[in-house]
PDB file of N, CA, C and O in Angstrom:
ATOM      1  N   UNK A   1     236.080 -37.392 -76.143  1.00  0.00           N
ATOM      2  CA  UNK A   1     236.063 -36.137 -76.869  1.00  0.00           C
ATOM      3  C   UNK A   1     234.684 -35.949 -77.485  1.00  0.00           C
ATOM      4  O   UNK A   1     233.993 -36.878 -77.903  1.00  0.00           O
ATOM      5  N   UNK A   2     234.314 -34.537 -77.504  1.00  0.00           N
ATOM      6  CA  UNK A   2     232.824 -34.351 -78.131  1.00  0.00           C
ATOM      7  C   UNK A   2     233.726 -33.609 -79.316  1.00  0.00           C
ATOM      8  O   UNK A   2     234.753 -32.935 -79.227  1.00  0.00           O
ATOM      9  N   UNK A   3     232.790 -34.075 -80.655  1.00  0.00           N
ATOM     10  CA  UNK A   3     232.925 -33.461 -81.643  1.00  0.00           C
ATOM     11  C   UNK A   3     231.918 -33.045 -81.996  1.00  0.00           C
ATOM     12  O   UNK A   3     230.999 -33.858 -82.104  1.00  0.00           O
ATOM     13  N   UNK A   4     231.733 -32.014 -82.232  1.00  0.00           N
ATOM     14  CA  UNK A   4     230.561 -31.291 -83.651  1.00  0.00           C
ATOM     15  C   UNK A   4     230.893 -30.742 -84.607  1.00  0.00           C
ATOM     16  O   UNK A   4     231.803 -29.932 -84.782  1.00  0.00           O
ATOM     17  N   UNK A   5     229.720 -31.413 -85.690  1.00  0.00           N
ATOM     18  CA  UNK A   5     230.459 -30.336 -86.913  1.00  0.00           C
ATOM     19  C   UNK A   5     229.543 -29.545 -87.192  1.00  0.00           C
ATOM     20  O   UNK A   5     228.458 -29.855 -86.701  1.00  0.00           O
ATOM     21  N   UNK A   6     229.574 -28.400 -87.955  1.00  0.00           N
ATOM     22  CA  UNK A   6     228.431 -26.875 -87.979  1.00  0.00           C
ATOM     23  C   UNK A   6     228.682 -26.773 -90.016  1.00  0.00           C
ATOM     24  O   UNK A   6     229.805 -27.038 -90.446  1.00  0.00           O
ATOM     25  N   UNK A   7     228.178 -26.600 -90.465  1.00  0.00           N
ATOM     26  CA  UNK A   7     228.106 -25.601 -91.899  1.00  0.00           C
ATOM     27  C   UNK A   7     228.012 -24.213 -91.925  1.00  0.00           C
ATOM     28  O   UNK A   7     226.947 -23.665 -91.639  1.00  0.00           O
ATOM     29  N   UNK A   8     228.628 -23.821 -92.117  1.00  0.00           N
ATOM     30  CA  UNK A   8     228.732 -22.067 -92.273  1.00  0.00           C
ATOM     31  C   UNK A   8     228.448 -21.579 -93.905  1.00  0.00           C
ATOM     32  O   UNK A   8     229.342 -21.564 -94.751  1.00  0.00           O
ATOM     33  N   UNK A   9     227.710 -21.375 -94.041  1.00  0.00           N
ATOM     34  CA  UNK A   9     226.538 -21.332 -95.580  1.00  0.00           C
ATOM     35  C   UNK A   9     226.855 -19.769 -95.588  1.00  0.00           C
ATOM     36  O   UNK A   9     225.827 -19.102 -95.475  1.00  0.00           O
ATOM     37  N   UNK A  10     227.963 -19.063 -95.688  1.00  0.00           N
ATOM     38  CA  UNK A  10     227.667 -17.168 -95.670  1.00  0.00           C
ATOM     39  C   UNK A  10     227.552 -16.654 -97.332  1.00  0.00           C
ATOM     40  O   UNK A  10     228.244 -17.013 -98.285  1.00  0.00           O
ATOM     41  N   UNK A  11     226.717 -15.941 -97.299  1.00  0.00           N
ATOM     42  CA  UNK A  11     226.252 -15.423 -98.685  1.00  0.00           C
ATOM     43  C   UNK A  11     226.782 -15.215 -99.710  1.00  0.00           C
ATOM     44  O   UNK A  11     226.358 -15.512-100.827  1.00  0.00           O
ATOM     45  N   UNK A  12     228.066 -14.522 -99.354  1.00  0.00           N
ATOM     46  CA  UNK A  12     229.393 -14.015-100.337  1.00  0.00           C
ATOM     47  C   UNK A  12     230.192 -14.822-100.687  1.00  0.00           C
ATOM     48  O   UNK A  12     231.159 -14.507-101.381  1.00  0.00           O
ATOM     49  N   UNK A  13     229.863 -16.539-100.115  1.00  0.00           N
ATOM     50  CA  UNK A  13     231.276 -17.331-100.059  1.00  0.00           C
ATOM     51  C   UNK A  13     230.463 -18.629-100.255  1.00  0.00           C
ATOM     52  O   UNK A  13     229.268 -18.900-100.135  1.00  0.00           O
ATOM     53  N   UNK A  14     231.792 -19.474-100.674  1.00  0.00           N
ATOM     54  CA  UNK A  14     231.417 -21.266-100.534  1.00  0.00           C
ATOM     55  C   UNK A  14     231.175 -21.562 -99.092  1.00  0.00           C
ATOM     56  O   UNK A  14     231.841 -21.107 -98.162  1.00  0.00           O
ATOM     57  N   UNK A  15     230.254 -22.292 -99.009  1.00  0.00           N
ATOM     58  CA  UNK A  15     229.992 -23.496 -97.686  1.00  0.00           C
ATOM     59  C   UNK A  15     230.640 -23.962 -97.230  1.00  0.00           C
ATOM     60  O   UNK A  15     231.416 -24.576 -97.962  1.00  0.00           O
ATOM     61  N   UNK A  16     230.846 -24.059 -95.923  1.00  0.00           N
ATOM     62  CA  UNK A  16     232.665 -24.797 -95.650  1.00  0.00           C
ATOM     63  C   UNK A  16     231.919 -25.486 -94.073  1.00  0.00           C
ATOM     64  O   UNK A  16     230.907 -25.068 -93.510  1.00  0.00           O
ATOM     65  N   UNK A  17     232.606 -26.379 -93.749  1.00  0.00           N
ATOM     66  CA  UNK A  17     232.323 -27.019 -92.389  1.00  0.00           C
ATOM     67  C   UNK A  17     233.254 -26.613 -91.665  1.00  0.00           C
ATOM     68  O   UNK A  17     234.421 -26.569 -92.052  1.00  0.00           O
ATOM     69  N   UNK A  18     232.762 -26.169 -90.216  1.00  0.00           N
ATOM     70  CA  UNK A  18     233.582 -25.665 -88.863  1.00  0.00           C
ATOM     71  C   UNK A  18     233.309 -26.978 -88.104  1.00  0.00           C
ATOM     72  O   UNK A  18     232.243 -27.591 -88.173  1.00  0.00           O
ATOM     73  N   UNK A  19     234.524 -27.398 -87.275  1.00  0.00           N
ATOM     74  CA  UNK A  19     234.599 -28.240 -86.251  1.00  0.00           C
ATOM     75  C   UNK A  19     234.450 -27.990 -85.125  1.00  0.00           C
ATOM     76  O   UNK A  19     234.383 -26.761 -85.082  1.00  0.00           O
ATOM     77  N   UNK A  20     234.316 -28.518 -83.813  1.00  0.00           N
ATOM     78  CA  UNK A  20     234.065 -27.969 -82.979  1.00  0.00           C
ATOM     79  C   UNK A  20     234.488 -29.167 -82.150  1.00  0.00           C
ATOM     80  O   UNK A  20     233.553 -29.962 -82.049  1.00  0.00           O
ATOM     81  N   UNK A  21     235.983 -29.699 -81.299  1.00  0.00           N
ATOM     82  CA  UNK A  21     236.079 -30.601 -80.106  1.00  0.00           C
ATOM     83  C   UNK A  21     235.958 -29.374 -79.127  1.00  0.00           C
ATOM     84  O   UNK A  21     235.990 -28.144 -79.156  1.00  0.00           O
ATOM     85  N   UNK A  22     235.762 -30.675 -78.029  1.00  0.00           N
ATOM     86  CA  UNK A  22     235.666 -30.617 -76.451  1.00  0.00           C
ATOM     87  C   UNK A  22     236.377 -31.708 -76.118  1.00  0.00           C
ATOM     88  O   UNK A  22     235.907 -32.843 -76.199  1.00  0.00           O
ATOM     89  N   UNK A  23     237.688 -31.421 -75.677  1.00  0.00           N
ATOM     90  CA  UNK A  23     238.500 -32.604 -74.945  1.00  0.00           C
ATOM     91  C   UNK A  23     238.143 -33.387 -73.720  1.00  0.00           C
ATOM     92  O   UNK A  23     237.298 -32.803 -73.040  1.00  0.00           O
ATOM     93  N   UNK A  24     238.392 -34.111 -73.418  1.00  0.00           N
ATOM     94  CA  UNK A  24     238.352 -35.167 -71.874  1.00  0.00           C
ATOM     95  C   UNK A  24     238.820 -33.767 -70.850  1.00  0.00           C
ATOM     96  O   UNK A  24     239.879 -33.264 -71.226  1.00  0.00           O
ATOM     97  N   UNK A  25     238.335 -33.255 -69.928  1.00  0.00           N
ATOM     98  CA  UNK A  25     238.649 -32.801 -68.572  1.00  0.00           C
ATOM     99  C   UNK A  25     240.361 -33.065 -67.911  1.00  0.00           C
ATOM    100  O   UNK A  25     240.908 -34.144 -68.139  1.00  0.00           O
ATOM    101  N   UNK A  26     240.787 -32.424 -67.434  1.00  0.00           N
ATOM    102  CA  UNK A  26     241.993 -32.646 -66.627  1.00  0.00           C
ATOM    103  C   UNK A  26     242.246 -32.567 -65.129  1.00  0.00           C
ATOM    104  O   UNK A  26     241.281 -33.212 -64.718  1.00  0.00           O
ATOM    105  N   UNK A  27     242.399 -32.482 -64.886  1.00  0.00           N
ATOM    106  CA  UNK A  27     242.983 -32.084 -62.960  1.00  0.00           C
ATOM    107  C   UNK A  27     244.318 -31.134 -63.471  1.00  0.00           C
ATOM    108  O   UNK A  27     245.343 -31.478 -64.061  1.00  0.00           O
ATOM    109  N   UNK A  28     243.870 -29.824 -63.000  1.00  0.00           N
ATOM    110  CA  UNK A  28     244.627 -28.670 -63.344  1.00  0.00           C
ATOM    111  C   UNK A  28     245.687 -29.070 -61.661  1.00  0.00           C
ATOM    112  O   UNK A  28     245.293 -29.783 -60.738  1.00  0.00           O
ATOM    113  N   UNK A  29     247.020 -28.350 -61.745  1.00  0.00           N
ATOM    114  CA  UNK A  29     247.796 -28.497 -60.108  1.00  0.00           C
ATOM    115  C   UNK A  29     247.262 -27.544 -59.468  1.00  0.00           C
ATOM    116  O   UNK A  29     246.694 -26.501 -59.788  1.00  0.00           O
ATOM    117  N   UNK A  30     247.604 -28.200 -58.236  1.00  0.00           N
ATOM    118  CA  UNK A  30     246.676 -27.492 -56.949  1.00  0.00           C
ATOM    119  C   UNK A  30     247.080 -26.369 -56.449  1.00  0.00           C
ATOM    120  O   UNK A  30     246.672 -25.866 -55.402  1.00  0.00           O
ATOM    121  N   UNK A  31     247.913 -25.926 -57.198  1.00  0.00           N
ATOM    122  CA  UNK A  31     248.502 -24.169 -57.093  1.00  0.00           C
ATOM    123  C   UNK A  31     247.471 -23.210 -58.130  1.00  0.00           C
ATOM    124  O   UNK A  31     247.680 -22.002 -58.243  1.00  0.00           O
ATOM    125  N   UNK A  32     246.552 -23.770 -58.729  1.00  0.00           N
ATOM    126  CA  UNK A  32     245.315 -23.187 -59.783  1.00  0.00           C
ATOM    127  C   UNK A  32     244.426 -23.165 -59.390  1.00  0.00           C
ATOM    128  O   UNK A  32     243.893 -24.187 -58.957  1.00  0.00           O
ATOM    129  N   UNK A  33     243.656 -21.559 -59.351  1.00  0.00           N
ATOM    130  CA  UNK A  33     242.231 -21.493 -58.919  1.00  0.00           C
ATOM    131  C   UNK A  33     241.558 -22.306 -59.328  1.00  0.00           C
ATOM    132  O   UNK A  33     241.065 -23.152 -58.582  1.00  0.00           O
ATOM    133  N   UNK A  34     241.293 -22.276 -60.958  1.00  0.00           N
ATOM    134  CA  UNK A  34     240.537 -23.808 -60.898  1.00  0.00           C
ATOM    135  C   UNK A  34     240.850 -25.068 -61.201  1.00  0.00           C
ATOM    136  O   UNK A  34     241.650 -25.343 -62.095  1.00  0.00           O
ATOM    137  N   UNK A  35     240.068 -26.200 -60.268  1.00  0.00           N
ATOM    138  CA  UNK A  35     241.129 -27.453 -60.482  1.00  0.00           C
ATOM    139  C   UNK A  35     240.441 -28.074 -61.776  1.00  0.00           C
ATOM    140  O   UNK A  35     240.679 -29.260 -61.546  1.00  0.00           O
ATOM    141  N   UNK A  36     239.722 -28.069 -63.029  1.00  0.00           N
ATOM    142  CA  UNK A  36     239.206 -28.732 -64.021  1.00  0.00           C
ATOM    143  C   UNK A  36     239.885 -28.139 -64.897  1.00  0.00           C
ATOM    144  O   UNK A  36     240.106 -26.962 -64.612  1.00  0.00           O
ATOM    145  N   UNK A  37     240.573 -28.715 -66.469  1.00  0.00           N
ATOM    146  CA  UNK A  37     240.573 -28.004 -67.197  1.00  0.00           C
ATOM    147  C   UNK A  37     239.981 -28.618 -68.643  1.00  0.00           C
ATOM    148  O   UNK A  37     239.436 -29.702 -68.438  1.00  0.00           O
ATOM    149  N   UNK A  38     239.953 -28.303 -69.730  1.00  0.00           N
ATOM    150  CA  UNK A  38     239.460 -28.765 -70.325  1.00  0.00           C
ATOM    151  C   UNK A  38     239.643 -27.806 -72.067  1.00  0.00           C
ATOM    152  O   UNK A  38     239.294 -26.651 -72.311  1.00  0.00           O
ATOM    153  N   UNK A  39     240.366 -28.918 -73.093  1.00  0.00           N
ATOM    154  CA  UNK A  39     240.926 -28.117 -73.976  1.00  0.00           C
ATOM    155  C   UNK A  39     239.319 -28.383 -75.352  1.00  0.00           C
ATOM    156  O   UNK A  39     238.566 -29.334 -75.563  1.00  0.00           O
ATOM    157  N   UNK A  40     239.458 -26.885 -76.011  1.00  0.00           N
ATOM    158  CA  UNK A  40     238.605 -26.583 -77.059  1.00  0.00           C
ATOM    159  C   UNK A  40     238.873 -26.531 -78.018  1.00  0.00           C
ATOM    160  O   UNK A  40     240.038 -26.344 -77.664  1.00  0.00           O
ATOM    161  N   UNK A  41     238.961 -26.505 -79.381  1.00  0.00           N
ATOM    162  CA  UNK A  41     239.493 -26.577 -81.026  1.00  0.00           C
ATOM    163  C   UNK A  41     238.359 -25.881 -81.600  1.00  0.00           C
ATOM    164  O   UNK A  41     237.496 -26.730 -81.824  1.00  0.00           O
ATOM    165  N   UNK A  42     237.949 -24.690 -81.952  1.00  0.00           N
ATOM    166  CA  UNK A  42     237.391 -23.725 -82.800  1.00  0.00           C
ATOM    167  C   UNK A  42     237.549 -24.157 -84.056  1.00  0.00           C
ATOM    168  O   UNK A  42     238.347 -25.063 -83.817  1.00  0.00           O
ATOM    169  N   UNK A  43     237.345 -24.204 -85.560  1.00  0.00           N
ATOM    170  CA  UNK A  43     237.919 -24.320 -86.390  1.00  0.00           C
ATOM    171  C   UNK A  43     239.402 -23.889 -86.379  1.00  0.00           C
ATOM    172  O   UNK A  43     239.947 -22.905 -86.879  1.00  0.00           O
ATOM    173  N   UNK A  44     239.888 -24.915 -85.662  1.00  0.00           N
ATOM    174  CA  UNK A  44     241.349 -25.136 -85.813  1.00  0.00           C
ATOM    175  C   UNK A  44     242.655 -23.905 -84.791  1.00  0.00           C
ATOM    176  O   UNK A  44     243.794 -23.498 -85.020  1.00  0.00           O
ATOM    177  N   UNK A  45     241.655 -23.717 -83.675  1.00  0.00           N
ATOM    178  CA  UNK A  45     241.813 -22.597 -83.048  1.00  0.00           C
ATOM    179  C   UNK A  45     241.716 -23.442 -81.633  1.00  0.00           C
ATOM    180  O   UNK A  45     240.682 -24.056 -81.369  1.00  0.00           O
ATOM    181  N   UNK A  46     242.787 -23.442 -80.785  1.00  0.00           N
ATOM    182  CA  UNK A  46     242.799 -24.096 -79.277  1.00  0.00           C
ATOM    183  C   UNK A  46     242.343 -23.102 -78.307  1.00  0.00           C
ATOM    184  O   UNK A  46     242.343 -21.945 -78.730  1.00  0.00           O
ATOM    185  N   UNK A  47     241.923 -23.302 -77.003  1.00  0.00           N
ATOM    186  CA  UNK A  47     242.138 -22.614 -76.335  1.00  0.00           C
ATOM    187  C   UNK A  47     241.559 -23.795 -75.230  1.00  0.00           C
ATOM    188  O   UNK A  47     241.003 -24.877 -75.420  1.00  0.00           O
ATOM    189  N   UNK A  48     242.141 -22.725 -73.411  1.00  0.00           N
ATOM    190  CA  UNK A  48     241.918 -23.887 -72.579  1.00  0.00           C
ATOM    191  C   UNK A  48     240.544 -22.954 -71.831  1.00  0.00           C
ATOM    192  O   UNK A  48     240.250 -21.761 -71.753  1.00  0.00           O
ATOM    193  N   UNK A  49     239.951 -24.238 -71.367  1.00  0.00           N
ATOM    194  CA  UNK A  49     238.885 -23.181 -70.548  1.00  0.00           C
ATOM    195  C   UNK A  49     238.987 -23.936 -68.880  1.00  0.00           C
ATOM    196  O   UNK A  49     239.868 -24.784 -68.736  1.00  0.00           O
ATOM    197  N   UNK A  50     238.118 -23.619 -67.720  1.00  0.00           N
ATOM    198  CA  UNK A  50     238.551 -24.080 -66.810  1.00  0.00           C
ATOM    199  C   UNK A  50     236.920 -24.450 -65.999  1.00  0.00           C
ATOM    200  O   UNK A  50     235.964 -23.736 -66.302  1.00  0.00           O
ATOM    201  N   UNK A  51     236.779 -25.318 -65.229  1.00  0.00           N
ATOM    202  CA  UNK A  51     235.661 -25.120 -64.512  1.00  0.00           C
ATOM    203  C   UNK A  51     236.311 -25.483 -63.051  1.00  0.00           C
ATOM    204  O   UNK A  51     237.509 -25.603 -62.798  1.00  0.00           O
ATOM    205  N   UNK A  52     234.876 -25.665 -61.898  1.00  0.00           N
ATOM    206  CA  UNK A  52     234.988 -26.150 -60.690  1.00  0.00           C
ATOM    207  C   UNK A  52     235.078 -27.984 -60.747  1.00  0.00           C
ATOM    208  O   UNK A  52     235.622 -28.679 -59.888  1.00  0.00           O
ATOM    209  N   UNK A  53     234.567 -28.351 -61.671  1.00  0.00           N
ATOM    210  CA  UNK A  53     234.519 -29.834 -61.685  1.00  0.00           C
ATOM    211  C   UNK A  53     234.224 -30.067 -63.111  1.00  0.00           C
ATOM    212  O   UNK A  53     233.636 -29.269 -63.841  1.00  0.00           O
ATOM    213  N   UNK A  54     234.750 -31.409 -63.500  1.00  0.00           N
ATOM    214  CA  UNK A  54     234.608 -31.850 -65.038  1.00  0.00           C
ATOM    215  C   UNK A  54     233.401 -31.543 -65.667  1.00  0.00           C
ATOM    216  O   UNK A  54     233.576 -31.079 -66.794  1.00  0.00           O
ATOM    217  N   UNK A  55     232.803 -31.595 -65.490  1.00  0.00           N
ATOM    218  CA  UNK A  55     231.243 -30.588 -65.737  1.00  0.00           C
ATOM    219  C   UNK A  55     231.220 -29.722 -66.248  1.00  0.00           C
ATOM    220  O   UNK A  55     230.956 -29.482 -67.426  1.00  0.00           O
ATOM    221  N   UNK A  56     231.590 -28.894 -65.154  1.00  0.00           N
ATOM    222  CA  UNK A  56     231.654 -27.316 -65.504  1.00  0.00           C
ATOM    223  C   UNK A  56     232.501 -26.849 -66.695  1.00  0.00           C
ATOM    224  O   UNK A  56     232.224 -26.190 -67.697  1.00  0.00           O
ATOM    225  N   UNK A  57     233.838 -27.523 -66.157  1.00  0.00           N
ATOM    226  CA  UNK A  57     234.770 -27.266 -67.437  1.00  0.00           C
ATOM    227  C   UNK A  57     234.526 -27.797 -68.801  1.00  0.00           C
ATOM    228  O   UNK A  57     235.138 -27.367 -69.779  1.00  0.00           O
ATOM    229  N   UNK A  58     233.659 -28.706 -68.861  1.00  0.00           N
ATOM    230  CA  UNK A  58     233.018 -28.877 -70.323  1.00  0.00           C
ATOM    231  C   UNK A  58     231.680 -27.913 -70.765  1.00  0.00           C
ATOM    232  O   UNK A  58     231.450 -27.421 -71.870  1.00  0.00           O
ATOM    233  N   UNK A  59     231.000 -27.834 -69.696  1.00  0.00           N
ATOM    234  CA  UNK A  59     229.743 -26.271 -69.904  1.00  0.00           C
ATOM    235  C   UNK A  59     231.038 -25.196 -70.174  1.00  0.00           C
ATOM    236  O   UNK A  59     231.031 -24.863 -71.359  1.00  0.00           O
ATOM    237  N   UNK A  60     232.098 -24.586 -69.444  1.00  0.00           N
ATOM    238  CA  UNK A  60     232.583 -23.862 -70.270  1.00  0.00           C
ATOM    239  C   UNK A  60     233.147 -23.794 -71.115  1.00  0.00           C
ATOM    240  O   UNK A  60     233.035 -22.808 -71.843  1.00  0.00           O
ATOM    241  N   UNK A  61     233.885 -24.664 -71.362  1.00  0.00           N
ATOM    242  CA  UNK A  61     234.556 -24.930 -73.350  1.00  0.00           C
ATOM    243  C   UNK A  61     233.193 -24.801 -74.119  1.00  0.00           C
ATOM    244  O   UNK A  61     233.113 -24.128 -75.146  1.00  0.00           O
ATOM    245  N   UNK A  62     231.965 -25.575 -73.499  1.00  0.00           N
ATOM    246  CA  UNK A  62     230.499 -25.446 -74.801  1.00  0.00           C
ATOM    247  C   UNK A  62     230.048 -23.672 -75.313  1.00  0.00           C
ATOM    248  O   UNK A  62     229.898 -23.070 -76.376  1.00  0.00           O
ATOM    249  N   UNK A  63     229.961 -23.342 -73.773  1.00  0.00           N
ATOM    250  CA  UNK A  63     229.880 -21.908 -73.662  1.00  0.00           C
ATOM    251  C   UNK A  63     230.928 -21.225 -74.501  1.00  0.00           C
ATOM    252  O   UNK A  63     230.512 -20.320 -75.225  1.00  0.00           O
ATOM    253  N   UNK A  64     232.368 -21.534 -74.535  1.00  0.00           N
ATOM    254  CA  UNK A  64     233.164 -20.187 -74.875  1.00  0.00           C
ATOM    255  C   UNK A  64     232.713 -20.758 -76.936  1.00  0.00           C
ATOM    256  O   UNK A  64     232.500 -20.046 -77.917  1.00  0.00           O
ATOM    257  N   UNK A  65     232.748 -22.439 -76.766  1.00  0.00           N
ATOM    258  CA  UNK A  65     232.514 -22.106 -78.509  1.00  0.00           C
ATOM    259  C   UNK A  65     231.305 -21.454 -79.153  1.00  0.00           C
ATOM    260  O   UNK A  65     231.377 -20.937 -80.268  1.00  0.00           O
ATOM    261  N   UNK A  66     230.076 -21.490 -78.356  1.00  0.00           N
ATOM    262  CA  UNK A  66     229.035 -21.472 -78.806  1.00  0.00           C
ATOM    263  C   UNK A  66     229.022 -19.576 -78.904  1.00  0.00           C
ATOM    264  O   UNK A  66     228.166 -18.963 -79.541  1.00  0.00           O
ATOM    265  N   UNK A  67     229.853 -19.085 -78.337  1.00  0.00           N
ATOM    266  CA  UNK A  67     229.870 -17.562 -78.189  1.00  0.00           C
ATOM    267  C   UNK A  67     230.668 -17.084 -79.156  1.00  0.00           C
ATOM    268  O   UNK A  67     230.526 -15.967 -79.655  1.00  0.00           O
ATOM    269  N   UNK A  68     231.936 -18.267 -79.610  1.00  0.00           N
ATOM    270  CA  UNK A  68     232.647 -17.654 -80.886  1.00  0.00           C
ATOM    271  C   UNK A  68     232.284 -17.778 -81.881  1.00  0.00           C
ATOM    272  O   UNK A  68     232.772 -17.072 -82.764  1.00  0.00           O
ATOM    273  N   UNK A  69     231.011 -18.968 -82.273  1.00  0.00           N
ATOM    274  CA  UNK A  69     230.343 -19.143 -83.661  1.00  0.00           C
ATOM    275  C   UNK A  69     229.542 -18.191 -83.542  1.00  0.00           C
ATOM    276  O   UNK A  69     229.470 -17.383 -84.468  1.00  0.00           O
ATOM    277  N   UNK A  70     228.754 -18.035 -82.413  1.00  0.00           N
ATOM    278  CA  UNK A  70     227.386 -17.226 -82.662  1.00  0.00           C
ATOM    279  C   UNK A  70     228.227 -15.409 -83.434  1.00  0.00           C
ATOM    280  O   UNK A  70     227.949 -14.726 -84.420  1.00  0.00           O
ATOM    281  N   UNK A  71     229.331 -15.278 -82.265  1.00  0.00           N
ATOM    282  CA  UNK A  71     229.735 -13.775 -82.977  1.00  0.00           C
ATOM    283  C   UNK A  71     230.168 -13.402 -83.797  1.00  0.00           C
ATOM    284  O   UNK A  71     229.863 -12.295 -84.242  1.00  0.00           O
ATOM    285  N   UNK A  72     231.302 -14.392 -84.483  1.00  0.00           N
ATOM    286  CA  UNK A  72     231.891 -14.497 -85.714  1.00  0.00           C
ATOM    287  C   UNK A  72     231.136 -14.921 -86.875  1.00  0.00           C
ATOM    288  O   UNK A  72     231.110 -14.329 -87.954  1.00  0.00           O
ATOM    289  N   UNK A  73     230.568 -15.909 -86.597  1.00  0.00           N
ATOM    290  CA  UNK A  73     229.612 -16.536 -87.895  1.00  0.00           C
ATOM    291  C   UNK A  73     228.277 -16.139 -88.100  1.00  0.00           C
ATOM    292  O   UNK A  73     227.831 -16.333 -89.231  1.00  0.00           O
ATOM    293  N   UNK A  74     227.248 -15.422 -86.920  1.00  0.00           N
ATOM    294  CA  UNK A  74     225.979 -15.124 -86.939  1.00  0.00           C
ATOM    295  C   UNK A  74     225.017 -16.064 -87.204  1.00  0.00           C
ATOM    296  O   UNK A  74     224.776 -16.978 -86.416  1.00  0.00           O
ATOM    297  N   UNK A  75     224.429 -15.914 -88.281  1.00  0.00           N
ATOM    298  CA  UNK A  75     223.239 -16.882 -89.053  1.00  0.00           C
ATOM    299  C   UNK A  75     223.496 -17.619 -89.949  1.00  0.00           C
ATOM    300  O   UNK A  75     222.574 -18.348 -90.316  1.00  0.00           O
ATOM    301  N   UNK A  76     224.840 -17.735 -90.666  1.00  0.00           N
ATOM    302  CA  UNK A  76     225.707 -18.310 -91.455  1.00  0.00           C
ATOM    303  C   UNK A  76     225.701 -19.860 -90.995  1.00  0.00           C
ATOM    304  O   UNK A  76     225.960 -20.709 -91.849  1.00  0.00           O
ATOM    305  N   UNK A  77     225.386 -20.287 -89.540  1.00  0.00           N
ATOM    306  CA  UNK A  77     225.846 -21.641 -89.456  1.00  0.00           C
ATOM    307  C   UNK A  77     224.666 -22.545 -89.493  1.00  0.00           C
ATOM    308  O   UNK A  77     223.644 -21.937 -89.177  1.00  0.00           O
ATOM    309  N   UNK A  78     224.496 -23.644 -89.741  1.00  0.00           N
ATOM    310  CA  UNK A  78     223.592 -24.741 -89.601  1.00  0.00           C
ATOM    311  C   UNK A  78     224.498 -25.835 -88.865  1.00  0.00           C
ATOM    312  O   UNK A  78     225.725 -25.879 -88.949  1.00  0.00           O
ATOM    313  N   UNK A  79     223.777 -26.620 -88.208  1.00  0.00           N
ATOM    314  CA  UNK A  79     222.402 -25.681 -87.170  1.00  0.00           C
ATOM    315  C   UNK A  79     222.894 -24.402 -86.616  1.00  0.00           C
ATOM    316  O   UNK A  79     224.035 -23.943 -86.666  1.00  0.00           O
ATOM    317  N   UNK A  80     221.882 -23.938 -86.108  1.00  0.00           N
ATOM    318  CA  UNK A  80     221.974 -22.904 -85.989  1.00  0.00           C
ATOM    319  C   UNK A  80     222.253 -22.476 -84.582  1.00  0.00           C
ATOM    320  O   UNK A  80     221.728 -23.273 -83.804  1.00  0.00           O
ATOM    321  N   UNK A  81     222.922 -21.458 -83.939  1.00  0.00           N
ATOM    322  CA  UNK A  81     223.719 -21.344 -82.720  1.00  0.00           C
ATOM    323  C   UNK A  81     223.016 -19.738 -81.876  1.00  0.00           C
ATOM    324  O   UNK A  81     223.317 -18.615 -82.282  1.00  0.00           O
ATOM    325  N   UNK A  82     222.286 -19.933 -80.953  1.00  0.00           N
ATOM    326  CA  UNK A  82     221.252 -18.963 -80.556  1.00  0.00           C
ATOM    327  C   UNK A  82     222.307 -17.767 -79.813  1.00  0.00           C
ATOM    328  O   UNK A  82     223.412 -18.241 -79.550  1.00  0.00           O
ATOM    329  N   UNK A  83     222.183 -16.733 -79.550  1.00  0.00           N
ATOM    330  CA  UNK A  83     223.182 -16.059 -78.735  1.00  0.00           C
ATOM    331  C   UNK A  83     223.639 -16.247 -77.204  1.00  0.00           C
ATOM    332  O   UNK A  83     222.753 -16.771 -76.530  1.00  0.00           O
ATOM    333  N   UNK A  84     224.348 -16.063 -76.778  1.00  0.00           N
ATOM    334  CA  UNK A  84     224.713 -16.408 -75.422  1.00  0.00           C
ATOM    335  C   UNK A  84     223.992 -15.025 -74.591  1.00  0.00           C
ATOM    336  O   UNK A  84     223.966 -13.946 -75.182  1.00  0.00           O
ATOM    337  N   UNK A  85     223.380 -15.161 -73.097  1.00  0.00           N
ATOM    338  CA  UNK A  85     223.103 -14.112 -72.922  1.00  0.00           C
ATOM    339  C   UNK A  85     224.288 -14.244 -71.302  1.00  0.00           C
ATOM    340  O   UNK A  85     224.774 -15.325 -70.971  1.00  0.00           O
ATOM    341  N   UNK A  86     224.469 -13.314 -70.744  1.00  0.00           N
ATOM    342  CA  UNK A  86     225.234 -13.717 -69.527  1.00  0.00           C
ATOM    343  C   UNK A  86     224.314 -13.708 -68.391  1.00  0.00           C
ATOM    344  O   UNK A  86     223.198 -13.202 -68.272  1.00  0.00           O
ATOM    345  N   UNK A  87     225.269 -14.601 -67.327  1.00  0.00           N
ATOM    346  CA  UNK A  87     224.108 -14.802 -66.218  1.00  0.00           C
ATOM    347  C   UNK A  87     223.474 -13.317 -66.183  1.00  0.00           C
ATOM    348  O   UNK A  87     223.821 -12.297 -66.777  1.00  0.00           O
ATOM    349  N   UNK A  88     222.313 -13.585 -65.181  1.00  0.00           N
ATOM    350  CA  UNK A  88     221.284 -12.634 -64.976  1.00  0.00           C
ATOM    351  C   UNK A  88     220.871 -11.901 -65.610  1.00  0.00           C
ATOM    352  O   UNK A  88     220.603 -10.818 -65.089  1.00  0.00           O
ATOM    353  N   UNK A  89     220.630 -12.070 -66.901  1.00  0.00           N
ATOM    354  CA  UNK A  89     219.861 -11.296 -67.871  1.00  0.00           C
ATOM    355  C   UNK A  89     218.842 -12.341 -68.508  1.00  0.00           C
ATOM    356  O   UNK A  89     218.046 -11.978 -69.375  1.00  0.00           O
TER     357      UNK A  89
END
């Protein structure tokens, strides 16, 4: 499991720490477009993400958190979390 932890420092409020796992990879069944899966914890918020290979499916759990701090939290977090841009831009 990858853990990170972030500080969210927002102006109006106390300092509070956000967590951030990345679970171990799975072998999704072979009736699923994709066969990786791989579970995420937001501050306390699950969700599953999926790749082509254990890899991927951990670049996308990194990807989907790094897109929910950057939008929800902005500049509020330390360290600090740059914006996601999508392919080809």
């Amino acid at each position: 499991m990858i853990e990170l932890k972030f500080r969210l420092t927002p102006e109006d409020d106390e300092p509070r720490d956000i967590l951030v796992r990345i679970g171990e990879p799975t072998r999704s069944p072979p009736d699923k477009k994709w066969p990786w899966a791989v579970r995420v914890e937001v501050d306390g918020r699950h969700y599953t993400l999926y790749g082509d290979d254990p890899l991927d499916a951990i670049e996308s759990g990194a990807q989907h958190a790094a897109g929910l701090l950057h939008g929800v939290y902005g500049d509020a977090l330390d360290p600090p979390i740059e914006p996601r841009m999508k392919e080809g831009q």
